[in-house]
C-alpha positions as CSV (number, residue, x, y, z in Angstrom):
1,X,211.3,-15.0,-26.6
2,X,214.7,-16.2,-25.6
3,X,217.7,-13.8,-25.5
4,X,219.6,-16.0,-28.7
5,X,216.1,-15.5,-30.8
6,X,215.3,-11.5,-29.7
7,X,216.1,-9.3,-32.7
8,X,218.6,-7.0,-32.6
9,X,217.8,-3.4,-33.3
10,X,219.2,0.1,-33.6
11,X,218.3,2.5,-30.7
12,X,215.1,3.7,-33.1
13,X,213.8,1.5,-35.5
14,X,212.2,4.0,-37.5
15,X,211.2,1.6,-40.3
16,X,209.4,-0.7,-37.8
17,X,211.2,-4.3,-39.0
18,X,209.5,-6.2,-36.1
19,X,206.6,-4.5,-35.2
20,X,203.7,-2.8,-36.1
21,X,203.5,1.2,-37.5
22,X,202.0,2.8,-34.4
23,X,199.5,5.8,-34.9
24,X,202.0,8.7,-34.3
25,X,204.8,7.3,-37.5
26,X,201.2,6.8,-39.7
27,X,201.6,9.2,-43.2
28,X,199.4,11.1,-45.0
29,X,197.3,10.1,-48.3
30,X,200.3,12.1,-50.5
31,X,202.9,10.3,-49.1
32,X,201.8,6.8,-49.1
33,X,200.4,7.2,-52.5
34,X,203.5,8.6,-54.1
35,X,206.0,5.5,-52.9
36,X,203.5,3.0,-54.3
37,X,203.3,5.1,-57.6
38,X,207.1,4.9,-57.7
39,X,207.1,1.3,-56.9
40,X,204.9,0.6,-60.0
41,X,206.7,3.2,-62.3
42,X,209.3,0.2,-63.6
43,X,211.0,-0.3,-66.9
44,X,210.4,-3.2,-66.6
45,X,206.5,-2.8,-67.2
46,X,206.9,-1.1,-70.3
47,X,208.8,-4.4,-71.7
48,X,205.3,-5.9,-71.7
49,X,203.8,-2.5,-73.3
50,X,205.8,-3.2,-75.6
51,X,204.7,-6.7,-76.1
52,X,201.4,-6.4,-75.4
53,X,201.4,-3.2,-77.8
54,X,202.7,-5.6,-80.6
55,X,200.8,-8.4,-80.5
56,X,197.1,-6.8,-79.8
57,X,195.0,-4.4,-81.7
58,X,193.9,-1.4,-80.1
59,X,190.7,-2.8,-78.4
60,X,192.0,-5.7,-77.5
61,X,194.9,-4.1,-76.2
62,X,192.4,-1.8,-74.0
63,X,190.2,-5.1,-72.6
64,X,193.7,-6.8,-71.4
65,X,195.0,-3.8,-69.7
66,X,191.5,-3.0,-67.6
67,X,191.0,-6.3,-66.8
68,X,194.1,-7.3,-65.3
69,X,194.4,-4.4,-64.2
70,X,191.3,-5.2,-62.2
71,X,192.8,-8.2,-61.0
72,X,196.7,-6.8,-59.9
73,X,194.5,-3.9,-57.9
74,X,192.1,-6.3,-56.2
75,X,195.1,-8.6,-55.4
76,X,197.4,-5.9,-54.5
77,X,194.2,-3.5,-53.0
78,X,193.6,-6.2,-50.4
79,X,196.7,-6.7,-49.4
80,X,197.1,-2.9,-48.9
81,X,194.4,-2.9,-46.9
82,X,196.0,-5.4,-44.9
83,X,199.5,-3.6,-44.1
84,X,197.2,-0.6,-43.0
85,X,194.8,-1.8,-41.1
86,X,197.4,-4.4,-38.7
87,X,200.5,-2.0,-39.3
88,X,202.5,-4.9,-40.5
89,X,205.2,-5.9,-42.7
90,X,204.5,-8.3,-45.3
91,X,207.0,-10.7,-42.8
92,X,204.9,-10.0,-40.0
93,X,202.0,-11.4,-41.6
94,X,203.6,-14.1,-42.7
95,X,204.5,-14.9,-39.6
96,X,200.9,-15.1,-38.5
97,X,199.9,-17.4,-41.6
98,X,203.2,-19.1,-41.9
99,X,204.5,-19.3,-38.7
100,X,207.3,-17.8,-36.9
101,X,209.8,-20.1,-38.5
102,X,207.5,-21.0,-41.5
103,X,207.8,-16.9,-42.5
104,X,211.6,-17.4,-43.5
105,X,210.2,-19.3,-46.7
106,X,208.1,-16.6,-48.0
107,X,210.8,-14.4,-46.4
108,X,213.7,-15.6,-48.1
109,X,212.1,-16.1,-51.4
110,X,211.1,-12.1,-51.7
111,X,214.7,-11.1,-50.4
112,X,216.6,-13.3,-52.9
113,X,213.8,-11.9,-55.8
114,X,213.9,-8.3,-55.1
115,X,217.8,-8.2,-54.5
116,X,217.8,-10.4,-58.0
117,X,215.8,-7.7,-59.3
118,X,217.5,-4.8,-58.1
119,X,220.6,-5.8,-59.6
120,X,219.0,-6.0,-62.8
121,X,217.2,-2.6,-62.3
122,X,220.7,-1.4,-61.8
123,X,222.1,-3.0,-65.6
124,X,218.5,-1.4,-67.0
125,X,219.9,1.7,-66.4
126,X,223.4,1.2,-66.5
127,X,223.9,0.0,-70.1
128,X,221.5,2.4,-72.2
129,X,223.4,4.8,-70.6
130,X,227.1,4.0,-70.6
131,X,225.9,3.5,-74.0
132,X,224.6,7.0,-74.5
133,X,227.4,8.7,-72.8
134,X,229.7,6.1,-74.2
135,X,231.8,5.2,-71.0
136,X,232.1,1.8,-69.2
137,X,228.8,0.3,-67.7
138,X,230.7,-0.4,-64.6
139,X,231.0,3.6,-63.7
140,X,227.2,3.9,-63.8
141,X,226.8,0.7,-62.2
142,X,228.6,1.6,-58.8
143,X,227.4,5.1,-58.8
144,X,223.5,4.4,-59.2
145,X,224.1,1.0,-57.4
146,X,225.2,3.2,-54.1
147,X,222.4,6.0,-54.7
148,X,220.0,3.2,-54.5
149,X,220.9,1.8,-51.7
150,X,221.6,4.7,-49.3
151,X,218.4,5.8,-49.8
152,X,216.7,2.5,-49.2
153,X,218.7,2.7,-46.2
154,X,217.7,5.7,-44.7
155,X,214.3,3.7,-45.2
156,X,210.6,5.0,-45.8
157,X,211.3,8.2,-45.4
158,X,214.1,8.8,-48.3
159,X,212.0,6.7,-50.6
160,X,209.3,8.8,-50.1
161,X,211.8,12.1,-51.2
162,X,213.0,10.6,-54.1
163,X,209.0,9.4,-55.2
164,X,208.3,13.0,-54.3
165,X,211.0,14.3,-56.9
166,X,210.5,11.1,-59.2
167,X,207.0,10.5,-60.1
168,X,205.9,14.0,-61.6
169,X,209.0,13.6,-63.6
170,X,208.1,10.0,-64.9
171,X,204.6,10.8,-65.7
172,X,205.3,14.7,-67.0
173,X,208.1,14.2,-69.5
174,X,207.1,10.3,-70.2
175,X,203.4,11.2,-71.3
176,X,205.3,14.5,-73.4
177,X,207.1,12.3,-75.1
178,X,204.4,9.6,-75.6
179,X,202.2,11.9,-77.2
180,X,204.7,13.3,-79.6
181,X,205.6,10.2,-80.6
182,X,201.7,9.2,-81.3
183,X,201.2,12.4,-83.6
184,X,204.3,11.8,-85.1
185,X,203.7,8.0,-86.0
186,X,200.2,8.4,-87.3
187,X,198.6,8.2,-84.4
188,X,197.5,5.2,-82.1
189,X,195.8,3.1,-85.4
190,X,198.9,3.3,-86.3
191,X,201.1,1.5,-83.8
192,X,198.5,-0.8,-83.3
193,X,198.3,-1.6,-87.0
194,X,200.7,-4.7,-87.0
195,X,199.2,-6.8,-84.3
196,X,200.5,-10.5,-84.4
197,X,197.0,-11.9,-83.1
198,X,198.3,-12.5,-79.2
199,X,194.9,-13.7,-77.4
200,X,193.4,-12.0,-74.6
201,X,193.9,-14.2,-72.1
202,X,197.4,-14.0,-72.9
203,X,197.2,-9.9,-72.7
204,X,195.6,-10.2,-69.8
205,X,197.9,-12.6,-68.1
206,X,201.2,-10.6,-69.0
207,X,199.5,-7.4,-67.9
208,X,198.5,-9.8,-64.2
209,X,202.6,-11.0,-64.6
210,X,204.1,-7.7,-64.8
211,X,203.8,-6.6,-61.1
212,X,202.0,-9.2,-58.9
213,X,205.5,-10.8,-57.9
214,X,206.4,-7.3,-56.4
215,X,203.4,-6.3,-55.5
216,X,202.8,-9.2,-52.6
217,X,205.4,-6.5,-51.1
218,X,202.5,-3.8,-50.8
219,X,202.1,-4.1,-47.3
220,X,205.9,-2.9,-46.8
221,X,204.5,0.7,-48.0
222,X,200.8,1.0,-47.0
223,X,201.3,-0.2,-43.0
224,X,202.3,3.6,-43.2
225,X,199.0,4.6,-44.2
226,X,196.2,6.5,-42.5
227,X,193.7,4.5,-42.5
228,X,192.7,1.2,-44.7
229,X,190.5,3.0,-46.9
230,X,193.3,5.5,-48.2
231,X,195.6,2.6,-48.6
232,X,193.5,0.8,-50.8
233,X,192.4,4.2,-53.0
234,X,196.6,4.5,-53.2
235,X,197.4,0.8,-54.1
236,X,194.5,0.6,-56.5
237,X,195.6,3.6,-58.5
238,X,199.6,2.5,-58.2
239,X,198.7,-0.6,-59.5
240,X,195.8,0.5,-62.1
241,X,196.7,3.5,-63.4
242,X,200.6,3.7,-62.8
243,X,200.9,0.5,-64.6
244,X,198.8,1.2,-67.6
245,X,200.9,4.5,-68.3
246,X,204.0,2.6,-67.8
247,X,202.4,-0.2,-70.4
248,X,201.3,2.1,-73.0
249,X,205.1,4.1,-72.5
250,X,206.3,0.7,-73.7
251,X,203.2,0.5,-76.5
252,X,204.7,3.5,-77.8
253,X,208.4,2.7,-77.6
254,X,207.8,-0.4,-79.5
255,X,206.1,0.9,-82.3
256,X,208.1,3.9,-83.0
257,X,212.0,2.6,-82.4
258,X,211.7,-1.3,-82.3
259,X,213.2,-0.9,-78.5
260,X,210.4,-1.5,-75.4
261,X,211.7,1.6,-73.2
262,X,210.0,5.2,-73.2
263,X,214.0,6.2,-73.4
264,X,214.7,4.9,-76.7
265,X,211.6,7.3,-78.2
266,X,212.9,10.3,-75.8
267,X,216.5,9.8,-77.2
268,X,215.1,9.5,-81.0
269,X,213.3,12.9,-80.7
270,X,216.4,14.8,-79.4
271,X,215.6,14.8,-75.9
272,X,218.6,12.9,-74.3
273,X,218.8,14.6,-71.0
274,X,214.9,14.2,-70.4
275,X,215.4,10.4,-71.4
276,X,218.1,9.9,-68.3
277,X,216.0,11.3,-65.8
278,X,213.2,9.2,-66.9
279,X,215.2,6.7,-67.1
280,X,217.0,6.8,-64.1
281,X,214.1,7.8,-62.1
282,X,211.6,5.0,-63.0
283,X,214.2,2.4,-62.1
284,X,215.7,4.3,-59.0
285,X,211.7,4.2,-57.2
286,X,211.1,0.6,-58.0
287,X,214.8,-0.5,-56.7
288,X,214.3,1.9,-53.4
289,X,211.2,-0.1,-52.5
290,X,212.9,-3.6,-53.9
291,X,215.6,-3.2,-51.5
292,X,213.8,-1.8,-48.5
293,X,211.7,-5.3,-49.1
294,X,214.8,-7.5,-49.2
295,X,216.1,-5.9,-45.9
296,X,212.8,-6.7,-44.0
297,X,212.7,-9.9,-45.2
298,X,216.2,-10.8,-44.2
299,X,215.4,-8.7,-41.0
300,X,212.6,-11.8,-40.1
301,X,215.3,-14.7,-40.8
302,X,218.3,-13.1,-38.7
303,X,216.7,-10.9,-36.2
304,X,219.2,-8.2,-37.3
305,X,218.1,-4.5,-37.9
306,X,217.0,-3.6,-41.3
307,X,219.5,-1.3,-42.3
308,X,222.9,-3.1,-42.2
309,X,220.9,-6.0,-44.1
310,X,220.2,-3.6,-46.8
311,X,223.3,-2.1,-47.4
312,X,225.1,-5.7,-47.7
313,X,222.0,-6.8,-50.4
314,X,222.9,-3.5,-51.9
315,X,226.4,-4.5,-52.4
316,X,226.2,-7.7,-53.6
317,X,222.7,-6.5,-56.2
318,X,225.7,-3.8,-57.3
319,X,228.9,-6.0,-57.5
320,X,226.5,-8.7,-60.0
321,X,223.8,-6.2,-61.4
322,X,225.8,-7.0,-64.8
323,X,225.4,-11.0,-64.1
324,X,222.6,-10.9,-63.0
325,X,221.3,-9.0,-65.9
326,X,222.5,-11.2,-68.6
327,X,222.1,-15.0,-66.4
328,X,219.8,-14.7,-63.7
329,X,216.5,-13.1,-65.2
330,X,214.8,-16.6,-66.3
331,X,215.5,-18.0,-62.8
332,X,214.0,-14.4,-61.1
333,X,211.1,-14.8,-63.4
334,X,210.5,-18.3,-62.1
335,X,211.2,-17.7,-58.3
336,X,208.8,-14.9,-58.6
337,X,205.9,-17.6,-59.6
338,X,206.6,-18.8,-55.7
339,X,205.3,-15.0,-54.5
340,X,201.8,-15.0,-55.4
341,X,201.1,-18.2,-53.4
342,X,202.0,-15.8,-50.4
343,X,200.1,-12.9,-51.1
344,X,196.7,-15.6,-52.0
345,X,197.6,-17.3,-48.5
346,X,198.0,-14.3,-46.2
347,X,194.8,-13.0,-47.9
348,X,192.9,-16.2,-47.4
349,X,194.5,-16.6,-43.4
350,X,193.7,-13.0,-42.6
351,X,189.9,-13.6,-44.1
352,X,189.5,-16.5,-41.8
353,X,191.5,-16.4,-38.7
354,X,191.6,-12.0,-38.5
355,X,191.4,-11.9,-34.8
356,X,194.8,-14.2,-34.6
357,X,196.4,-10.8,-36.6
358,X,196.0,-8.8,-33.5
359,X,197.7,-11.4,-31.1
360,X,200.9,-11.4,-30.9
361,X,201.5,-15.3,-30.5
362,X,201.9,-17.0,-34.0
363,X,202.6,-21.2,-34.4
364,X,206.0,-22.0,-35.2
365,X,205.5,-23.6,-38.6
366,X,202.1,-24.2,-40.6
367,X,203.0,-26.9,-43.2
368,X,200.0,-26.7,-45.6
369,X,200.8,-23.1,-46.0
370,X,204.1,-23.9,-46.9
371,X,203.3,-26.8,-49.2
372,X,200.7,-24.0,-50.7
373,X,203.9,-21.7,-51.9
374,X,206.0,-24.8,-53.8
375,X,202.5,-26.5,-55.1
376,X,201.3,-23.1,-56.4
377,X,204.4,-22.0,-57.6
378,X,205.3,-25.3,-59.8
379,X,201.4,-24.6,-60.9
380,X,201.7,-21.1,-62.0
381,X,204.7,-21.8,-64.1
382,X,204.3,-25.5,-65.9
383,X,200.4,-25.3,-66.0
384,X,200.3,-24.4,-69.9
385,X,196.9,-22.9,-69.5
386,X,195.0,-20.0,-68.3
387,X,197.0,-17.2,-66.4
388,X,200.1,-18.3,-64.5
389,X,199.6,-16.1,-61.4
390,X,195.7,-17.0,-60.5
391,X,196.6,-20.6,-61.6
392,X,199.8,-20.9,-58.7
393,X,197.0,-18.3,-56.0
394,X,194.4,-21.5,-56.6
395,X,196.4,-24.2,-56.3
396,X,198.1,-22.8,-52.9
397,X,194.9,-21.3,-51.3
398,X,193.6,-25.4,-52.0
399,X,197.1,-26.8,-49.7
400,X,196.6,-23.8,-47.4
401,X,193.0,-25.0,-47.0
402,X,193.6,-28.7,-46.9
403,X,196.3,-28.1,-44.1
404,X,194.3,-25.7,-42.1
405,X,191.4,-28.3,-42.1
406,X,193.9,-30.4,-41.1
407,X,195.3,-28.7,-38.0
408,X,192.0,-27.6,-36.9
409,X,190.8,-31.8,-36.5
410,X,193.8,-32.3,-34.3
411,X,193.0,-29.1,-32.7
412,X,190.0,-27.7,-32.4
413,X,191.6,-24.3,-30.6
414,X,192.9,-23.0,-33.8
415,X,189.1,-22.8,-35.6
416,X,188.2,-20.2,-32.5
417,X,191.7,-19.3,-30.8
418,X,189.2,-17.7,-27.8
């Protein structure tokens, strides 16, 4: 590596932005599984809920939410098992599947996402309660918007303090509430009672939708773990269990105010202060881990440390959280189509080529895997049927396939690199 291309790093690079976790900075079972908990635990999840509790009746409701569950933790699960058994960012594999240069696609399209959607994260939270307090939404916005990023700039180990504090708070006062709101409505027949006939591939495919973007960010979090085995057990339950309470939050909300946020039920049944720490708490976990993604992934485009990258993503997710909130969410939703395809591909290389993942010599570009993120992308959100997200994962695995087969005719090397 040349001087001009050797990234530039603080003294300690705690948080790892170019290499792998070594076995000393590994964390316990607790840890691990408490950031990915808080990464799930997203208002933005109970939105669908909210939907999905809406348009399904209660059984149906229950087959979309298990089996796409199934789906986001097998997707997400291998991927976790991934980061912890190489140690590696989600850039760092993409290096190996993409190539050194062909990473800053994948790269650049998570950065400009989770920035996107940590500006938005920032409006969830500043408008309900500007509203509640009744003061300007920009007060709220620059106060949470610098909590948010200092502590995604103090890195993994701040995120894992605030999930610490945050999850038990989420799913304590949340499920309170939930159930009170249950018995008070009539129970769950009840606010299932006016379903509007939504299919269940439909259910099943919103419930797939409402973290699979963010969750091809997984390894970020579990490279940290142990071992493999307790990074799949903590993914699989994040992405399982945390988001079915955060769906049926949103179930609930929906039925009993009209509104899709376990807030709105909290603040109806007298319990405004409990509703801003919910509140505040489920968006603060997801943004932590939104933003420490955006700074490794501009980390692997400029070769600059981590932490200055995050704090000028914070800035700019702060200063437009309110823009971005009301103008940019249709575009987020359709860049996030493009993230998928990355997750399906790295899976796919790392399946085929997994002794290449403990070299340290990547190719500089691999074009069908590239081709595999805008193909799969443009298939997961214009291809009218089946589910968007396995649609745009088979459509890109088939480029990534095509161009593999591809390379390996003109050179035979790459199908056994020893």
């Amino acid at each position: 590596m040349s001087e001009s291309t050797r990234p530039v790093v603080s003294a300690t690079d705690d948080d790892f932005s170019f290499e792998a976790v070594d076995a000393r900075n590994r964390r316990g079972f607790w840890a691990v599984g408490f950031v990915m908990l808080g990464f799930t635990f997203f208002s933005a999840s109970m939105s669908v809920g909210a939907k999905l509790g809406n348009g399904l009746d209660y059984t149906t409701y229950l087959w979309a939410v298990f089996l796409g569950g199934i789906i986001l933790a097998a997707y997400t699960g291998a991927l976790g098992y991934m980061g912890a058994k190489t140690g590696m960012n989600l850039d760092l594999l993409a290096q190996r599947a993409f190539g050194t240069k062909g990473s800053f696609l994948p790269s650049a399209l998570i950065s400009v996402t989770q920035m996107g959607w940590f500006g938005v994260g920032v409006a969830m939270f500043a408008h309900p309660t500007a509203e509640l307090l009744q003061i300007s939404p920009w007060f709220i916005v620059i106060v949470a918007g610098a909590l948010m990023t200092a502590s995604a700039y103090f890195g993994i180990k701040a995120i894992e303090v605030v999930s610490f504090i945050s999850v038990p708070l989420i799913a304590g006062l949340g499920t309170y509430s939930m159930f009170r709101a249950i018995d008070e409505g009539g129970g769950v027949d009840t606010i299932f009672a006016q379903s509007t006939g939504m299919t269940l591939i439909a259910g099943i495919g919103m419930v797939v939708g409402s973290f699979v973007s963010g969750g091809t960010a997984t390894p970020n979090f579990t490279r940290f773990a142990r071992n493999p085995v307790s990074a799949v057990i903590t993914t699989v339950v994040a992405f399982f269990l945390g988001n079915t309470l955060m769906f049926s939050f949103g179930a609930v909300g929906g039925a009993s105010t009209g509104q899709d946020d376990i807030f709105y039920v909290m603040i109806a049944q007298g319990l405004a202060i409990p509703a801003l720490i919910v509140l505040g708490a489920n968006i603060w976990t997801t943004n932590n881990n939104a933003l420490y993604t955006t700074g490794l992934g501009y980390a692997n485009i400029t070769k600059i440390d981590k932490k200055p990258l995050v704090l000028v993503a914070g800035i700019i997710g702060t200063v437009l959280a309110l823009w971005l909130y009301d103008n940019f969410v249709g575009w987020l939703s359709f860049l996030n189509a493009t993230l998928p395809p990355v997750g399906a591909i790295i899976i796919v290389d790392y399946i085929l080529d997994r002794r290449v993942y403990a070299q340290k010599v990547s190719p500089t570009l691999a074009p069908g895997a590239m081709i595999g993120i805008i193909a799969g992308g443009l298939a997961g959100w214009f291809i009218p049927v089946g589910i968007g997200a396995l649609n745009a994962m088979t459509v890109a695995v088939l480029c990534y396939l095509i161009g593999r087969r591809i390379r390996i005719d003109h050179d035979p090397v790459i199908a056994d690199p020893h």
